[in-house]
C-alpha positions, 0 to 999 in steps of 0.5 A: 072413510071416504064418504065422512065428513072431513072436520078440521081443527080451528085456530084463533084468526089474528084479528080475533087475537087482537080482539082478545088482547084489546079486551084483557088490556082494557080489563087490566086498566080497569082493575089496575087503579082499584088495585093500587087504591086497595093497596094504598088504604091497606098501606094507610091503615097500617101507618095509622096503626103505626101512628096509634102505637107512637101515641100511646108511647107519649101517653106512657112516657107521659105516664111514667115522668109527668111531662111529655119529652122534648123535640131536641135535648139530651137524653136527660130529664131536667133541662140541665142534663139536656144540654149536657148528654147527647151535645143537646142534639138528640130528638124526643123519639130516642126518648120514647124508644124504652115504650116502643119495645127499643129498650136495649137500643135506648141504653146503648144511647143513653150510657155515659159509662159507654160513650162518655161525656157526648153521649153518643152524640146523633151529629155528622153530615155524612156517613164518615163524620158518623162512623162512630155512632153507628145506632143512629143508622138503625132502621125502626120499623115503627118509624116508617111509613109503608107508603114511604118506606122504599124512598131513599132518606138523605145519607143512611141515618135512620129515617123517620117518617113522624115528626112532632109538632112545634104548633103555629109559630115559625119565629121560635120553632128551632132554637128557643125554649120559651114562647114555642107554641106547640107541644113539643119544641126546643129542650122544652117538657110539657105536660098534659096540663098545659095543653089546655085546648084540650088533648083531643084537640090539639096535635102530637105528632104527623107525617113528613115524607123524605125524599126519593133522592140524594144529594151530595151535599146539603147545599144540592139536595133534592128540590121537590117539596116532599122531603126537601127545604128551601133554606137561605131565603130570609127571615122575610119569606120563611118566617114572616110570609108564608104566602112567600113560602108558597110562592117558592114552587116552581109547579104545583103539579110537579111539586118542585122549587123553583131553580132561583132556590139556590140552597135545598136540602133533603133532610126532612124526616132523615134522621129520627136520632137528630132533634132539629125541627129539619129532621123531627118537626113540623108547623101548623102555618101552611097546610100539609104537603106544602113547600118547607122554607128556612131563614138559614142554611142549618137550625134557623128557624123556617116553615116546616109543612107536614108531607106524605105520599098518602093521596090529599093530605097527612095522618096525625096523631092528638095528644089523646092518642086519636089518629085523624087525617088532614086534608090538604084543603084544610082551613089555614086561615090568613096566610098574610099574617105574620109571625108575630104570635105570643106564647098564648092566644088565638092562631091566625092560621085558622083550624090548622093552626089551631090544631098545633097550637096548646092553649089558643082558646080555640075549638076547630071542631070538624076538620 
């Protein structure tokens, strides 16, 4: 025994440890993004899917009654029974409900034996004013983005992270049945023949992130630009200058309103039952993830940018069902122009605004 070797265990020495440590660390930091960028496309194919399925609820529901429904209205056909069902506050995506497999959800809110004359209507700017409609708060899968989906929307409506597009006007984008420039707008039922740009070439419906914030009240939400507005800023900034719009940020990097906003509010994307553009619509003017600016405190008209948190711009869907991606760098024209635009004729806001607008005469070909 004496004349053997004697063999001792040996053990990690500190500095051969950290050398481990540093290593594993620098791996991790070298895995980490790939894996986050693996998730995010993961994330956009399935909001693209998403997307696709609202397409071609249009397609049906355009199908089934020979126009495409309006942004805002009533749960009515006609324009006469817009304005008499639902207090002409109900959006276009409470009627595609019966094409997104929400059949029962869409009776409930369209009964006038159940809910009377108002017919349920999607009002209240609290839970408590709401308390009675309690549909409204439903969570709809098809409606939220899974890049969005762990954001807080304003109050607890049901939020919806796909809005319709109003085309290239800010001038008549809220309250106005004639004169809206895109395929959807205020009690407004196009039909595919009026979209002589070509279904293809023209935009149904985009992303608009909500915000990741509550306000108390309207008049103290969330000032960064991803699910907030700056309302109160005249008809001189939100409607006839969008280069105004854009100065409105305080930070680009930061994406927020500047503190001279007195009055924000959170309420883009919130409530996919309510039909004012604030919550279910957008415009083709400033390219997306853009600033929201609004001539008012509530329903006036404004520029309502396109959001979302997929990294370098927005997913769309056209009139034909084709999903596309738009990047934020997209050509927008003369953003000097004002809104001074007919229903028809050329958009001044170049291929973005092209893209919203149904009859401009234009091809904005590769985007």
């Amino acid at each position: 025994m004496n004349g053997l070797p004697h063999r001792r265990s040996r053990a990690f020495t500190l500095v051969e440890l950290l050398v481990v440590i540093a290593i594993i660390g620098v791996l991790v930091a070298l895995l980490l993004p790939a894996v986050q960028s693996a998730r995010e496309a993961a994330r956009r194919i399935q909001c693209s899917n998403q997307l696709k399925q609202l397409g071609i609820a249009l397609q049906n529901y355009h199908d089934t009654h020979n126009v495409l429904p309006y942004r805002q209205g009533g749960t009515g056909l006609t324009s006469s029974s817009a304005t008499t069902t639902n207090t002409q506050q109900g959006s276009g995506l409470t009627m595609m409900l019966p094409f997104l497999e929400q059949v029962s959800l869409y009776n409930q809110i369209a009964s006038p034996q159940r809910f009377g004359n108002t017919n349920y209507e999607p009002f209240g700017d609290s839970c408590a004013d709401a308390s009675n409609y309690q549909l409204w708060f439903t969570k709809i899968p098809v409606f939220i983005c899974p890049s969005n989906s762990k954001t807080k929307p304003f109050s607890d409506f049901g939020p919806s992270h796909y809005c319709f597009c109003g085309g290239d006007t800010a001038q008549k984008i809220n309250n106005v049945r004639e004169g809206t420039r895109g395929a959807f707008g205020y009690q407004t039922n196009r039909r595919f023949a009026n979209i002589t740009d070509g279904t293809s070439n023209t935009i149904a419906m985009g992303e608009v992130a909500t915000s990741l914030f509550q306000g108390v009240t309207l008049t103290q939400g969330s000032r960064r630009i991803w699910g907030g507005i700056a309302r109160e800023v005249g008809t001189s900034v939100a409607v006839l200058s969008p280069i105004s719009c854009l100065q409105t940020v305080e930070d680009r990097a930061s994406g927020t309103y500047k503190a001279s906003i007195v009055t924000t509010s959170e309420a883009r994307g919130s409530r996919w039952g309510r039909g004012t553009v604030e919550y279910v619509g957008f415009n083709t003017i400033l390219p997306p993830n853009s600033p929201s600016c609004q001539s008012g405190i509530f329903n006036s008209n404004g520029i309502f940018s396109a959001t979302s948190r997929h990294p370098g711009g927005v997913q769309v869907v056209m009139c034909d069902a084709s999903v596309r991606f738009v990047s934020n760098n997209i050509n927008s024209g003369n953003l000097a122009a004002r809104d001074l635009l007919t229903e028809e004729g050329g958009s001044p806001y170049g291929v973005w605004g092209a893209l919203g607008s149904i009859a401009g005469d234009e091809l904005p070909g590769d985007f």
